[in-house]
MDAnalysis code that builds the backbone (N, CA, C; Angstrom):
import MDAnalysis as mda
import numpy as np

u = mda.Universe.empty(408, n_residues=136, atom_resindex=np.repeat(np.arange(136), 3), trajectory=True)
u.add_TopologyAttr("name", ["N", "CA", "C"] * 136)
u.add_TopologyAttr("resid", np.arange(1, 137))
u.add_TopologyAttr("resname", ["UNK", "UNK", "UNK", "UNK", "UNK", "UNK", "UNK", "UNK", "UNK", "UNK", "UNK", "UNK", "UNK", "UNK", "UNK", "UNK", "UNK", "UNK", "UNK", "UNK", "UNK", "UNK", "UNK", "UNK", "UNK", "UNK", "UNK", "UNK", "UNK", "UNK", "UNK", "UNK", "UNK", "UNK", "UNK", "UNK", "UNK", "UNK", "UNK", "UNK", "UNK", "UNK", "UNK", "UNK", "UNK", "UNK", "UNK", "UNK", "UNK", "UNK", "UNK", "UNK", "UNK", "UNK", "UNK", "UNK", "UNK", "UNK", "UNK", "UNK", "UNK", "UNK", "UNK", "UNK", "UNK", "UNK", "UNK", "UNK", "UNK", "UNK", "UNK", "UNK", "UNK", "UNK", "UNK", "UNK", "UNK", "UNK", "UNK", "UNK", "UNK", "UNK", "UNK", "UNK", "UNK", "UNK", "UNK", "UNK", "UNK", "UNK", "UNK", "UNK", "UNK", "UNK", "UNK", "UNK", "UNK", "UNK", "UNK", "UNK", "UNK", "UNK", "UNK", "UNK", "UNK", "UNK", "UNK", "UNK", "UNK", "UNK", "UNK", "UNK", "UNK", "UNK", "UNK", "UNK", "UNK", "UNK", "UNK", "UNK", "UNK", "UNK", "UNK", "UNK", "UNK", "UNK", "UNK", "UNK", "UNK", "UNK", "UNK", "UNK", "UNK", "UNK", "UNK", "UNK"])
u.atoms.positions = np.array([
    [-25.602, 42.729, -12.984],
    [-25.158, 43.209, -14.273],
    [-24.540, 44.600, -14.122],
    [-23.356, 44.687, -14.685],
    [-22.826, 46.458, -15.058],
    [-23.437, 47.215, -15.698],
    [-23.689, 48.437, -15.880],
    [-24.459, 49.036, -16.606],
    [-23.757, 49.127, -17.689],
    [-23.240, 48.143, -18.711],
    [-23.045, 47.979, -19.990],
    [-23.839, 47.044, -20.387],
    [-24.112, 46.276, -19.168],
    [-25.394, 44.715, -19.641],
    [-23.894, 43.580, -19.432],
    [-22.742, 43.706, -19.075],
    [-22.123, 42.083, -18.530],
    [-22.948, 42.016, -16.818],
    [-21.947, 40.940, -16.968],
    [-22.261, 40.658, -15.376],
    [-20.979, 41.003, -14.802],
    [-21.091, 41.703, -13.631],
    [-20.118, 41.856, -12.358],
    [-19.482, 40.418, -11.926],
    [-18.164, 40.768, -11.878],
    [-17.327, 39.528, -11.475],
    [-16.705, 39.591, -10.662],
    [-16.844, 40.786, -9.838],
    [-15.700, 41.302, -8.648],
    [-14.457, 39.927, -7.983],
    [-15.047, 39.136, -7.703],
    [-14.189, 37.724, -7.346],
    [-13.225, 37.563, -8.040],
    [-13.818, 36.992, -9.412],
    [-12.935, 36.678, -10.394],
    [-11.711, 37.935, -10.860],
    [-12.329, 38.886, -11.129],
    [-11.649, 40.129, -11.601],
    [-10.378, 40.235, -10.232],
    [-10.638, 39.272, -9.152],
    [-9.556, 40.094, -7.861],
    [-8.426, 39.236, -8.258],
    [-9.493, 38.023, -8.259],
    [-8.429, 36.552, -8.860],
    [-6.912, 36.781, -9.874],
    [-7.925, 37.095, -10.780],
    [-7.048, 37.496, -12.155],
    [-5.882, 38.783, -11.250],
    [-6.072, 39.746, -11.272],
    [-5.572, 40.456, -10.380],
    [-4.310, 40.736, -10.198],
    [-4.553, 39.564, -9.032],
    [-3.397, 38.874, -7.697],
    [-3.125, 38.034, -8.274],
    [-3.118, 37.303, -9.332],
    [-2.225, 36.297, -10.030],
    [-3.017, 35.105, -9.882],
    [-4.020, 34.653, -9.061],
    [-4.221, 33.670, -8.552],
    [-5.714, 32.968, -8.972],
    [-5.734, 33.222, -10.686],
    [-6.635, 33.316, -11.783],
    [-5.725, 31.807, -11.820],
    [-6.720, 30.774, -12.332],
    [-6.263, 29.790, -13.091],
    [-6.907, 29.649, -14.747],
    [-6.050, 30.096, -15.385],
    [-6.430, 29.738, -16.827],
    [-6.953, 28.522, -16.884],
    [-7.267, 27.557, -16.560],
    [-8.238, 26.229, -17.002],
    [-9.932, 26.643, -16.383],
    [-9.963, 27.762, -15.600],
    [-11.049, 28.420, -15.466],
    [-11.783, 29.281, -16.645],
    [-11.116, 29.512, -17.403],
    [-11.364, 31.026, -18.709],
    [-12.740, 30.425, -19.693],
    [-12.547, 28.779, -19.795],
    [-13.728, 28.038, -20.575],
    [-15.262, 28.659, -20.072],
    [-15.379, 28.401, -18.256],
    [-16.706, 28.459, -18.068],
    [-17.123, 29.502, -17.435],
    [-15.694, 30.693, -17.340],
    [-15.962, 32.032, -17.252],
    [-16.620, 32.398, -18.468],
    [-16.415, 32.393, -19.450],
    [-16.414, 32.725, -20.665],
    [-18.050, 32.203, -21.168],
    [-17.985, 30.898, -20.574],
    [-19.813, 30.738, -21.200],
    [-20.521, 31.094, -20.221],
    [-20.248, 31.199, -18.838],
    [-21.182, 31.253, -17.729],
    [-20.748, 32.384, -16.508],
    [-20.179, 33.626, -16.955],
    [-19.927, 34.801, -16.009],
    [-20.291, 34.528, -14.162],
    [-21.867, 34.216, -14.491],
    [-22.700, 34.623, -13.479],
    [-22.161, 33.521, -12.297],
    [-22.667, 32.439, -13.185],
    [-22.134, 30.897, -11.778],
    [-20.999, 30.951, -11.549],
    [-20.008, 30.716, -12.723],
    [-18.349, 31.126, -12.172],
    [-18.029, 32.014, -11.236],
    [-18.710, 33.603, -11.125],
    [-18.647, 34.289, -9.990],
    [-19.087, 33.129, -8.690],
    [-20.355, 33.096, -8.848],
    [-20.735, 32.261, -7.781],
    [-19.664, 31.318, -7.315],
    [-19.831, 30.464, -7.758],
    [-18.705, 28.814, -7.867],
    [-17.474, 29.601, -7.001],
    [-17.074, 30.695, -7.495],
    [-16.005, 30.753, -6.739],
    [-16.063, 32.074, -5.173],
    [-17.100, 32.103, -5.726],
    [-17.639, 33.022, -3.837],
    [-17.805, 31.934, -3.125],
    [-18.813, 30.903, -3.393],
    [-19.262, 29.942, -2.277],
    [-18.279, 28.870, -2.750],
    [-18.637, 27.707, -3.592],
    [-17.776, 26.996, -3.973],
    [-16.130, 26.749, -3.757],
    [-15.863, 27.531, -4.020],
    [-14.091, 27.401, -3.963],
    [-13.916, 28.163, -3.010],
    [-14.527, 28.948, -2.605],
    [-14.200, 29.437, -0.665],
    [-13.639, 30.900, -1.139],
    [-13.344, 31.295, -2.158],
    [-12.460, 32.160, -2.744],
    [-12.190, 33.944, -1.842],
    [-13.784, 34.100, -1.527],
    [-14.080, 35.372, -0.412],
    [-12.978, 35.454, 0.455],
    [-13.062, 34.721, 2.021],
    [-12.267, 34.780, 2.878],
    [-10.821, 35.005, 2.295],
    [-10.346, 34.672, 0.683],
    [-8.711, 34.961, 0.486],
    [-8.996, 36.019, 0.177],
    [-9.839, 36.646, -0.435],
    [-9.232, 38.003, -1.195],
    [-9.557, 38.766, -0.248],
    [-10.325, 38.741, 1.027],
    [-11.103, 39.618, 2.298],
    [-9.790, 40.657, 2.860],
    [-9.031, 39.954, 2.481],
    [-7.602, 40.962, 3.407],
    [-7.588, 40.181, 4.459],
    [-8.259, 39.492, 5.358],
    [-8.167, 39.078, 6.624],
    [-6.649, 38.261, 6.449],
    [-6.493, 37.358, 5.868],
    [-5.550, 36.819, 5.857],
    [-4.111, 37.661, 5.200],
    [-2.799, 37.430, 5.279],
    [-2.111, 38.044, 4.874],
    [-1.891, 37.516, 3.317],
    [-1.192, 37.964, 2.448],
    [-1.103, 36.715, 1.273],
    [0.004, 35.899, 1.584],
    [1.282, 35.826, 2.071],
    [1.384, 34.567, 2.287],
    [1.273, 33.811, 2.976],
    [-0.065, 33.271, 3.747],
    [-0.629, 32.771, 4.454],
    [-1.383, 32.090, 3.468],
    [-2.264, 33.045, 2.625],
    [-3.124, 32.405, 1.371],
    [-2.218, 31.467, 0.745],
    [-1.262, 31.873, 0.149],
    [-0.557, 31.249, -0.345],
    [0.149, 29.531, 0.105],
    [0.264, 29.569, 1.592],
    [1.118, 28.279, 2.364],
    [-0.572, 27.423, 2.474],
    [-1.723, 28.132, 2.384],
    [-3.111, 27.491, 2.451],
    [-2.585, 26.624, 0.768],
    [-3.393, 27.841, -0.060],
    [-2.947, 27.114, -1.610],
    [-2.333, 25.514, -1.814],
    [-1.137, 26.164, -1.507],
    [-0.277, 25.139, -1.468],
    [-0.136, 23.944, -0.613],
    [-0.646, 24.166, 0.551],
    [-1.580, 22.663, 1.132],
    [-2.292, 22.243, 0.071],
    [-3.749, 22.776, 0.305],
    [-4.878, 22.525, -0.836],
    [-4.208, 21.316, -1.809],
    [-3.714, 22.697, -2.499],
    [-2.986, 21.980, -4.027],
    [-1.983, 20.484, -3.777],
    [-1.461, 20.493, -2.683],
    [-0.559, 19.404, -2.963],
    [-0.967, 18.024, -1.741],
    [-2.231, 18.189, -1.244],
    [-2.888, 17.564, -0.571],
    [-2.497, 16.099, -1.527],
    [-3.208, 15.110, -0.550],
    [-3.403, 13.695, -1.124],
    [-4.615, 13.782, -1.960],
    [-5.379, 14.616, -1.544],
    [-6.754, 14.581, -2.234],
    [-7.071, 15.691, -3.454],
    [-5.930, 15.894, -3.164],
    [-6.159, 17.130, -4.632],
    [-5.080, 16.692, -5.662],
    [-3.119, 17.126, -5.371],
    [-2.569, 16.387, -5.854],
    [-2.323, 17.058, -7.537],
    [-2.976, 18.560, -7.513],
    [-3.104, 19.535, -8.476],
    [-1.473, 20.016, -8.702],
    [-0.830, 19.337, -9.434],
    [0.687, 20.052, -9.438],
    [0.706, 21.829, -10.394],
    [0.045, 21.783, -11.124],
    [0.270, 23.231, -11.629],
    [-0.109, 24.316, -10.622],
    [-0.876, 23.902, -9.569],
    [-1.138, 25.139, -8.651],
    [-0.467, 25.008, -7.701],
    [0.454, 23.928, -7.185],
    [1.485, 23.699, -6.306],
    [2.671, 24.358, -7.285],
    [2.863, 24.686, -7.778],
    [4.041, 24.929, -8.875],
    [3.836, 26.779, -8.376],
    [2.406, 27.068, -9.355],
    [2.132, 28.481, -9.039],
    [2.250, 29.254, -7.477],
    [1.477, 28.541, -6.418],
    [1.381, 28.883, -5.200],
    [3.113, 28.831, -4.856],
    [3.729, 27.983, -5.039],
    [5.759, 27.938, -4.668],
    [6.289, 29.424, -4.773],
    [5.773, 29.734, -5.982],
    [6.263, 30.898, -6.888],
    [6.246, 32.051, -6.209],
    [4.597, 32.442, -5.942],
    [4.247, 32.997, -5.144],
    [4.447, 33.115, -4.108],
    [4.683, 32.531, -3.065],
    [5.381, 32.310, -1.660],
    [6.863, 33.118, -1.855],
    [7.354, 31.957, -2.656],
    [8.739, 32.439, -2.547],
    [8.451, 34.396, -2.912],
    [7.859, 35.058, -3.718],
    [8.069, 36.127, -4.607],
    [7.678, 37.012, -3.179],
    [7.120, 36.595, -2.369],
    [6.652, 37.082, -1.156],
    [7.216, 36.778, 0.302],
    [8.272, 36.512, -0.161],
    [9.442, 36.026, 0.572],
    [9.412, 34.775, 1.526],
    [7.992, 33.677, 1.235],
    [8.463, 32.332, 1.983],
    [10.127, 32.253, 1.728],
    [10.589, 31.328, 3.025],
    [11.531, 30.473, 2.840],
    [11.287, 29.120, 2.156],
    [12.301, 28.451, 1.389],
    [12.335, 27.423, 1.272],
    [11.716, 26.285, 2.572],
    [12.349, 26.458, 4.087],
    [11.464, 25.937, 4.925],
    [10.568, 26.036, 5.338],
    [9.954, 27.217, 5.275],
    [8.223, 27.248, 5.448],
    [7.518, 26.663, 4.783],
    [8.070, 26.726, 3.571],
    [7.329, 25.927, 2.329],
    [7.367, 24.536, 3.101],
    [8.269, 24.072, 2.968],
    [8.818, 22.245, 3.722],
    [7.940, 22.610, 4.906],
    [7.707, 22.800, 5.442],
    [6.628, 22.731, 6.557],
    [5.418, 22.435, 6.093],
    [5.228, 23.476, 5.286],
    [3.654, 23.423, 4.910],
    [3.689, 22.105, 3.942],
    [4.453, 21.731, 3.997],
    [4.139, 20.658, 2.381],
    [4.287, 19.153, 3.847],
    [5.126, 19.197, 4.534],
    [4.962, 17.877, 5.799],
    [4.105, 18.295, 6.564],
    [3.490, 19.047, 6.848],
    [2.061, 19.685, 7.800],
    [1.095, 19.056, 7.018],
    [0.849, 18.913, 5.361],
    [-0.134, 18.470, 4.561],
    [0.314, 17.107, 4.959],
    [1.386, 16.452, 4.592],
    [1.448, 15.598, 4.442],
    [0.680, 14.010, 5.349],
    [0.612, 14.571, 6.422],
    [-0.382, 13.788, 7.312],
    [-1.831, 12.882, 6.794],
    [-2.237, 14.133, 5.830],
    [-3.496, 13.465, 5.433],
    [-3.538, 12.328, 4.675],
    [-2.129, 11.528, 4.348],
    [-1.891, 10.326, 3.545],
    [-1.409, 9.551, 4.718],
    [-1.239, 9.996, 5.950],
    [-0.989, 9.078, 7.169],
    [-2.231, 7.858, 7.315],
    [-3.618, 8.167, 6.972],
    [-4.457, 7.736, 7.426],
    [-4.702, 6.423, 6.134],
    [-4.053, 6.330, 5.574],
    [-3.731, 4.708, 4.204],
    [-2.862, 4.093, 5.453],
    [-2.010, 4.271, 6.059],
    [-1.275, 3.513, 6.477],
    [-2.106, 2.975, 7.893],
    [-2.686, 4.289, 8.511],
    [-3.286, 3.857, 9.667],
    [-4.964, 2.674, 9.389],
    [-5.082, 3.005, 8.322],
    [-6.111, 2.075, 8.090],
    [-5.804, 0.338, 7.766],
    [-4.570, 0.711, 6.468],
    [-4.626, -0.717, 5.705],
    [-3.477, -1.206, 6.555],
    [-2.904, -0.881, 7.324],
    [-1.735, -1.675, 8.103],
    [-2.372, -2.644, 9.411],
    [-3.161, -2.358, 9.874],
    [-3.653, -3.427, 10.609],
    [-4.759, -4.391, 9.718],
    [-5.239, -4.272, 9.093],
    [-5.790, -5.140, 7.932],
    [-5.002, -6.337, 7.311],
    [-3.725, -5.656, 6.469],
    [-2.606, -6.222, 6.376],
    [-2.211, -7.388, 6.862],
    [-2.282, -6.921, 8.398],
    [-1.480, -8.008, 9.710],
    [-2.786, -8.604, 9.848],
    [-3.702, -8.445, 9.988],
    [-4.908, -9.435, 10.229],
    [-4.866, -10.703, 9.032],
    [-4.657, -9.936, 7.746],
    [-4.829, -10.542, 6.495],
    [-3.722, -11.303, 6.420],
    [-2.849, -11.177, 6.380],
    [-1.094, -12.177, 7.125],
    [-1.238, -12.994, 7.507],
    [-1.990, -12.726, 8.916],
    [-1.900, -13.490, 10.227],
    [-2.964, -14.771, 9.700],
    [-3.958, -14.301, 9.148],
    [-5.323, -15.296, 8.600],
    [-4.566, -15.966, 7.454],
    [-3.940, -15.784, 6.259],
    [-3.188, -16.468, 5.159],
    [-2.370, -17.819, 6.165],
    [-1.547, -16.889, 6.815],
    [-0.438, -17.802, 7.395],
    [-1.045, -18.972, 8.289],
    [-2.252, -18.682, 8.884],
    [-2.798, -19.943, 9.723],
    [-3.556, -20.808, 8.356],
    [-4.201, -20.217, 7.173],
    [-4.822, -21.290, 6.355],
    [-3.448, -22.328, 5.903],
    [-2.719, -21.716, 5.601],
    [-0.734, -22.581, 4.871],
    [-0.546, -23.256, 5.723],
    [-0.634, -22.825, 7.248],
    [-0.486, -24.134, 8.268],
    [-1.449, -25.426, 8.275],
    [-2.306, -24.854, 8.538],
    [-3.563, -26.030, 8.583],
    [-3.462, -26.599, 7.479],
    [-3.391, -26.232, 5.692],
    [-3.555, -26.925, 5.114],
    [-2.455, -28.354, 4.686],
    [-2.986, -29.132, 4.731],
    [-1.713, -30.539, 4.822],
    [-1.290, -30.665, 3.337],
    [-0.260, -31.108, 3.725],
    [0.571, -30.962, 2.425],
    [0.615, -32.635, 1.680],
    [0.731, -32.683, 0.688],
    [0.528, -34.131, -0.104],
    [2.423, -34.743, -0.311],
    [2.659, -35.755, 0.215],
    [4.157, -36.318, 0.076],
    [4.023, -37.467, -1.210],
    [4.865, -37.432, -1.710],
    [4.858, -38.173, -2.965],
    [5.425, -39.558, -2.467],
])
């Protein structure tokens, strides 16, 4: 707690900041200070970005993985993180890197269901053979 009686948000407060506050967060900041800090120290990993260790646009080409992952797929923070990059002078191709560098992680639908597929083919196409056909 501050010595006014809130709670310390240092995280959040860096968030907001550096731009990199998401307003669909403000709901359970707003009822729950304390965990939202938390949630986003441990939870959302949030420490290691604001640490300095990284440069920001590094944070940023991260983000924007994250965000446009197969498994996330979050377009308003792929939108925001672009912005950012670019305002911090990504190129247009770094960006394209980082967005086909993500892109891999949707490699693994194909590497899974494509031999399935051909199994599932291969098994259809021998039942159509075997089964005899009726001549009128």
């Amino acid at each position: 707690m501050n010595t006014n009686g809130t709670t310390a948000t240092p995280i959040c407060d860096a968030l907001r900041a550096s731009g990199n506050w998401n307003p669909n967060w403000d709901p359970f900041a707003k009822l729950d200070p304390a965990w939202t800090e938390q949630f986003m120290a441990v939870g959302m990993g949030m420490a290691p970005m604001i640490s300095g260790v990284l440069d920001a646009k590094t944070i940023e080409f991260i983000a924007i993985a994250v965000d446009a992952s197969c498994t996330h797929l979050y377009a308003p923070g792929v939108r925001r993180h672009i912005g950012k990059a670019l305002e911090l002078g990504a190129t247009k191709e770094e960006i394209t890197a980082v967005l086909q560098c993500v892109s891999v992680l949707g490699i693994h639908t194909m590497s899974l269901a494509a031999p399935i597929l051909i199994e599932e083919a291969a098994a259809y196409e021998s039942r159509v053979e075997a089964t005899p056909t009726i001549s009128r």
